[in-house]
C-alpha positions in Angstrom: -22.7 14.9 -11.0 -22.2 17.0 -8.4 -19.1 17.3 -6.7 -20.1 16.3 -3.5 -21.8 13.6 -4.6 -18.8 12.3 -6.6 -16.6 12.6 -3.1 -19.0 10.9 -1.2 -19.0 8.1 -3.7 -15.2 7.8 -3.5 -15.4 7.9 0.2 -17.8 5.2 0.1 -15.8 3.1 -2.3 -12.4 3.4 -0.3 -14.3 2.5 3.0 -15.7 -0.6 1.0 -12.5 -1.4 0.3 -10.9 -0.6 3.8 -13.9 -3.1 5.6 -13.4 -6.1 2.9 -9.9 -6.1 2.0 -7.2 -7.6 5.0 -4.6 -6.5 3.1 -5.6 -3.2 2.8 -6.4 -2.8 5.8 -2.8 -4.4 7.1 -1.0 -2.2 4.9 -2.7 1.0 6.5 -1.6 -0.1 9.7 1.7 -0.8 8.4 1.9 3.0 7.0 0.6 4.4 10.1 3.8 2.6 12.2 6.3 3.8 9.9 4.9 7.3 10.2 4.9 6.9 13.7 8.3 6.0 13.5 9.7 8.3 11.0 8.4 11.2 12.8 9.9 10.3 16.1 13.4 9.5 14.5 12.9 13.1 13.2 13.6 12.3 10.0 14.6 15.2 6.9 11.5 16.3 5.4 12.4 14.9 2.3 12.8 11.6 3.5 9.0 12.1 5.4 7.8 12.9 1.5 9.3 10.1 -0.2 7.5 7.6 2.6 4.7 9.1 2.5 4.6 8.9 -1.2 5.5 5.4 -0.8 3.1 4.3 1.9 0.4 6.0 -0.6 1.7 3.9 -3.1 1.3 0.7 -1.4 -2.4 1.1 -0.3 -3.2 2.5 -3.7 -1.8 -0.8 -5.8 -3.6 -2.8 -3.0 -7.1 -1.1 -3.5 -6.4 -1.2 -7.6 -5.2 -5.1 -7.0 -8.3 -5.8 -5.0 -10.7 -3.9 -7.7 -9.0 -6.2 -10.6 -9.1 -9.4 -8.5 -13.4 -8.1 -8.6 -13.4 -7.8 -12.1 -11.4 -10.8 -13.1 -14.0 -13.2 -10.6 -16.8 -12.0 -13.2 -15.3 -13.9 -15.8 -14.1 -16.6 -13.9 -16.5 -19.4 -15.0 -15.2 -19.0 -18.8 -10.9 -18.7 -17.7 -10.5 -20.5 -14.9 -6.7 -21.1 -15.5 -6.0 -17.5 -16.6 -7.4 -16.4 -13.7 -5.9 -17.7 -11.9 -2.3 -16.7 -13.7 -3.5 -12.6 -13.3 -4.7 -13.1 -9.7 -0.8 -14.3 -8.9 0.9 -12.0 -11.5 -1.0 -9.0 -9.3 0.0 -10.5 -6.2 3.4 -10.9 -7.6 3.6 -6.9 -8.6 1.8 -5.8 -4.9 4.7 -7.9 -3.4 7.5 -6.5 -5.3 6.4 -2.9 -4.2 6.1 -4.1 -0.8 9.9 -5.3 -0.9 11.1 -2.0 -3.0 9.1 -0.2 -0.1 10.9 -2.4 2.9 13.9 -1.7 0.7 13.7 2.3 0.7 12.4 2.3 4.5 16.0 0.7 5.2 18.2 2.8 3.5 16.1 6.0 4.7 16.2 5.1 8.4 19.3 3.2 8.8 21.4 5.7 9.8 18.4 7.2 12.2 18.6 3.3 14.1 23.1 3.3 13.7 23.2 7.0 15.9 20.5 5.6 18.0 21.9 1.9 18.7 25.4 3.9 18.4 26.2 1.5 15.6 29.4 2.4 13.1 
């Protein structure tokens, strides 16, 4: 397959998932502030590459989450109760990275919102 072709499938795919998935789409947004935000705070360049790895992160797990969640409604009719059980364990694991994101975003801009806010 063509290269091209392959590309424009993925595009396709990822905008699929961007139009049908909320969450995705919130968590984009959610990337897109912090960006905003780290780059007028002016923060190290480091700091810029571990949130843009992170924000990656986040919208990544929520596309593979939302791919799963596809998969797993195909079997639904035969394990209803384990279905159940995966749909919340991947919740559960796209909400932990959410709070060890949250949790890196403080400790990176902290100190940007103490000199702003003159806080000791």
């Amino acid at each position: 397959m063509p290269i091209i072709k392959k590309f424009t499938r993925a595009t396709k795919g990822f905008i699929k998932v961007i139009t049908s998935e909320t969450s995705v789409r919130m968590q984009i947004v959610l990337g897109i502030l912090v960006l905003v935000a780290a780059i007028g705070l002016d923060i190290s360049r480091i700091e810029l590459i571990v949130i843009v790895i992170i924000i990656f992160s986040i919208i990544i797990l929520e596309g593979v989450n939302t791919v799963l969640e596809r998969i797993i409604d195909l079997v639904e009719p035969r394990y209803k109760d384990m279905v159940g059980e995966i749909k919340d364990a991947l919740a559960g694991l796209v909400m932990l990275a959410s709070v060890g994101a949250v949790l890196i975003g403080l400790l990176i801009f902290w100190p940007y919102i103490q000199s702003i806010l003159n806080i000791v």
